[in-house]
N, C-alpha and C positions, 0 to 999 in steps of 0.2 A: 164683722162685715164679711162674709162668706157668701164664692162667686159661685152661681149656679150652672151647670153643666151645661157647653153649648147643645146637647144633644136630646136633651130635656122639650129647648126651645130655638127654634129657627131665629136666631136674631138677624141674620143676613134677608131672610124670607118678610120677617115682621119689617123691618128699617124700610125695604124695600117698598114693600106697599105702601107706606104712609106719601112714600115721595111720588107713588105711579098716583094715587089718590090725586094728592096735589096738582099734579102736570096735568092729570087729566082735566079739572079745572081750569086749565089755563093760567096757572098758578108757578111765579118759582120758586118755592119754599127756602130759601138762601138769599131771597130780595125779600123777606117781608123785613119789614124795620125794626131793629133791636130797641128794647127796653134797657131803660137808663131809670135807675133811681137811688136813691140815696138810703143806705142802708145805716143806722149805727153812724151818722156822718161821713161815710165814708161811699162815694160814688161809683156806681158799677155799669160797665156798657156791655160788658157778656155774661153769660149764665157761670157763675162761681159755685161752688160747694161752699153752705155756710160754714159750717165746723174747720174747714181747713182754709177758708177765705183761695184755694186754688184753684184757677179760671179754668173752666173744661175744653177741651179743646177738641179739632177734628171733626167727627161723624156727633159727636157729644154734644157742638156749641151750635151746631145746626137746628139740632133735634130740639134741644133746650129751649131754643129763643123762639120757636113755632107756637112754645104753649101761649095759653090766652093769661098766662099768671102777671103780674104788674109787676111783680118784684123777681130778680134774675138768681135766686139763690135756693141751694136745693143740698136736700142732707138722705141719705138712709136711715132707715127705722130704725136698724140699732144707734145712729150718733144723734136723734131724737132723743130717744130712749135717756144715754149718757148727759144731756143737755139740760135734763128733767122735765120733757115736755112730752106731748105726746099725737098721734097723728087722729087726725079730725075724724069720725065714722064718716065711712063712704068716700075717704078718700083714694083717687089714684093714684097709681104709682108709676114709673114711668122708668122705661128700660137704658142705662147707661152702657156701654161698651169700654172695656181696653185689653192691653195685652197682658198680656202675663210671660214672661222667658219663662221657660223648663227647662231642666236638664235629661236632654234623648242622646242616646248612643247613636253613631256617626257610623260613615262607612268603613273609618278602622276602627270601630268597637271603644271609639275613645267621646267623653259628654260633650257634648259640643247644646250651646245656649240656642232654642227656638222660640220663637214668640206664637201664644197661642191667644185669639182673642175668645174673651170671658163676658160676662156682663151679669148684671146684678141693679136693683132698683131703686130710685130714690124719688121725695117729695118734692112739691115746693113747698117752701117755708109758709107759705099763708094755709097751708092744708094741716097746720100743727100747732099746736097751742102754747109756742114759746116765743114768748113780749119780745117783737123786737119795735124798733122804731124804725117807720119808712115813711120818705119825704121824696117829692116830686123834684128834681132839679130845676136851679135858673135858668132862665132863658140867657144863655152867653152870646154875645156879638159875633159874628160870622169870624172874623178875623182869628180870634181865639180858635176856633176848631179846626182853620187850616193851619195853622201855627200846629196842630197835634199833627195834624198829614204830611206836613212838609219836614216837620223831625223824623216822621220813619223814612221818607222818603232821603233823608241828608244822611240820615246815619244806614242805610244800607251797605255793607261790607262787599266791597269790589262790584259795586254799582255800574250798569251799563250805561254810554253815553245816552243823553234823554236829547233830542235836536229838533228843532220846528223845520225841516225841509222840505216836506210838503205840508201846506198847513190847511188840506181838507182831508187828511186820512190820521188814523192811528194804528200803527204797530209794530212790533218786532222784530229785528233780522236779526235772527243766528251767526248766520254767516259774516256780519259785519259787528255784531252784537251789540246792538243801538236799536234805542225804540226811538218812534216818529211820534212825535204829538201834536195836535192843534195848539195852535193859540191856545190861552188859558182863557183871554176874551171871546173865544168861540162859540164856549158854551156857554147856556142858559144860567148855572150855578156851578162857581166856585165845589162845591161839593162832586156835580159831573166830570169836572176836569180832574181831580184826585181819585173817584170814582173807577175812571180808565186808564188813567195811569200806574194804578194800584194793577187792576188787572195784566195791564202788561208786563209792568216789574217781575210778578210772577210767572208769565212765560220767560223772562228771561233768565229765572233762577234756575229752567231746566238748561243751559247752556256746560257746557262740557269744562268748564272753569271754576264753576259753582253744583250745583245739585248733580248734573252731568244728567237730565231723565232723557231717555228713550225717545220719547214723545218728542224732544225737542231734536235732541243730536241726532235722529235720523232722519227726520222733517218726514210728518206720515203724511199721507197723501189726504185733500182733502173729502168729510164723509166717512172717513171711514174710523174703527174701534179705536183707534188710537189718537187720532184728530179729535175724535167727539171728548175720548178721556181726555185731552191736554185742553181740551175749549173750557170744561169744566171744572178741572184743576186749577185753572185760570179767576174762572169763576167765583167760585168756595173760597178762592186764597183772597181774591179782590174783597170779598164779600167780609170774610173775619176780619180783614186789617179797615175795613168801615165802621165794623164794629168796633173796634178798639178804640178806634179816632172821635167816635159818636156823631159819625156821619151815617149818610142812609145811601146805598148803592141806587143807582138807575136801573131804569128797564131798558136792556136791551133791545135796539131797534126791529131786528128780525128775530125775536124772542120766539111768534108762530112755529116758523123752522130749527132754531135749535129745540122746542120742546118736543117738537115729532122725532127728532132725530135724538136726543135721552131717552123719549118714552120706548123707542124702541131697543134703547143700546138696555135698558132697566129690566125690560120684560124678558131679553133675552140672557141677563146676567145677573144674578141678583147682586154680587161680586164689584159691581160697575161703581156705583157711588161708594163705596167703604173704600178704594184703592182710589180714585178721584179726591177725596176727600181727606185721607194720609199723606200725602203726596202734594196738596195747598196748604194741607198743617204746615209740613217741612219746609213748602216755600214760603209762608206768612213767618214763619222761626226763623229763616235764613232772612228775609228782609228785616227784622228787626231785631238780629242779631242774640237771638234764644239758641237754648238748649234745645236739643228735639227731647219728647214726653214719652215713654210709651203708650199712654191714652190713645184710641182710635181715632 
């Protein structure tokens, strides 16, 4: 598996446009609903790597879950190749990202570890010609899949207080470090009420006790580069841990206005969604209590 040069190929450039395409639509490619299927018996709500059964994650599981493929699993040519199968004529291939640490010489001449991001291409499994077995999941009773919501939400480490004090708004305070929720009878579907709740937990993980981000400990003003990146960090993080649970996130009510206001933070940064989207990893990791990955 050999990573090809970023210099080769814009992948900041390439990632970007697919998402300006999107928005342009009226589209937010992080709300379209994850595939769920059952692979080998074994059931998948994010895009995994066949060969290492390891969930991708970041700028990766966004990218991943956009295809039109049924089944969430996906390998490189050469771990094809190793599996004894081989990839379909005309099929494509589809660009994955992460880091890679190097060792570069420091300002006193001593290796000091960088992370350089790489990327390199992989299938889906239905584009190759190796038997697997894939089954549509049951239909499971609601209860069951907030019972998955409410274990990330229980097992979050150093969790902010969640309080119904005003019970027509939702959100976060820093400064007192409590988020506000509706009623959980508020909303339309049990699914909505974890939906934003999710989203919040993640602003709360930039708090200066936990993640410690920018974004939050210095409260940016709203509108502006750093407001937009913490709205969407917010986003992407809500959105992955939906996925996880095999819930389907909402549409934001004033979705119009945040997408004018990414299409333009994208067009002017290509940079914009890859550090949004690092940055929800590590709060979707810190809410459920993972490792961080180097993956993008």
């Amino acid at each position: 598996m050999s990573a090809q040069k970023e210099a080769k190929f814009d992948i900041y450039e390439f990632i970007n446009e697919q998402l300006v395409k999107q928005l342009e639509k009226g589209v937010l490619p992080w709300r379209k609903p994850w595939k769920v299927a059952i692979v080998e018996g074994q059931q998948y709500t994010v895009p995994h790597n066949y060969a290492t059964k390891r969930p991708y994650t970041g700028v990766n599981a966004f990218l991943l879950a956009l295809t039109p493929y049924r089944t969430p699993m996906f390998l490189t040519f050469n771990q094809v190749k190793e599996l004894g199968g081989m990839v379909k004529t005309g099929a494509a291939s589809l660009p994955i990202v992460f880091w890679k640490p190097i060792k570069v010489k420091g300002e006193k001449s001593k290796e000091e570890d960088k992370l350089v991001l790489r990327y390199y291409r992989v299938f889906n499994i239905e584009d190759t010609t190796l038997p697997i077995e894939i089954k549509d999941p049951e239909q499971k009773p609601e209860p069951i899949v907030i019972n998955a919501c409410q274990r990330i939400v229980d097992q979050m480490p150093n969790r902010p207080r969640v309080v119904n004090n005003d019970p027509a708004r939702c959100y976060y305070t820093p400064f007192l470090d409590m988020v506000n929720m509706a009623p959980a009878q508020n909303f339309k579907k049990a699914e909505d009420y974890y939906s934003v709740l999710f989203h919040e937990l993640v602003h709360a993980t930039g708090h200066s006790s936990r993640l410690n981000r920018t974004e939050i400990s210095e409260m940016a003003s709203f509108g502006s580069q750093t407001y937009s990146k913490e709205e969407l960090t917010a986003e992407l993080g809500a959105a992955y841990l939906c996925g996880v649970t095999g819930i389907s996130a909402i549409t934001i009510d004033n979705s119009s206005a945040y997408i004018s206001g990414w299409l333009n933070k994208l067009r002017g940064d290509k940079r914009f969604f890859f550090e949004a989207a690092q940055k929800a990893q590590k709060a979707a990791n810190y809410i459920q209590n993972l490792n961080p990955q180097y993956e993008a």
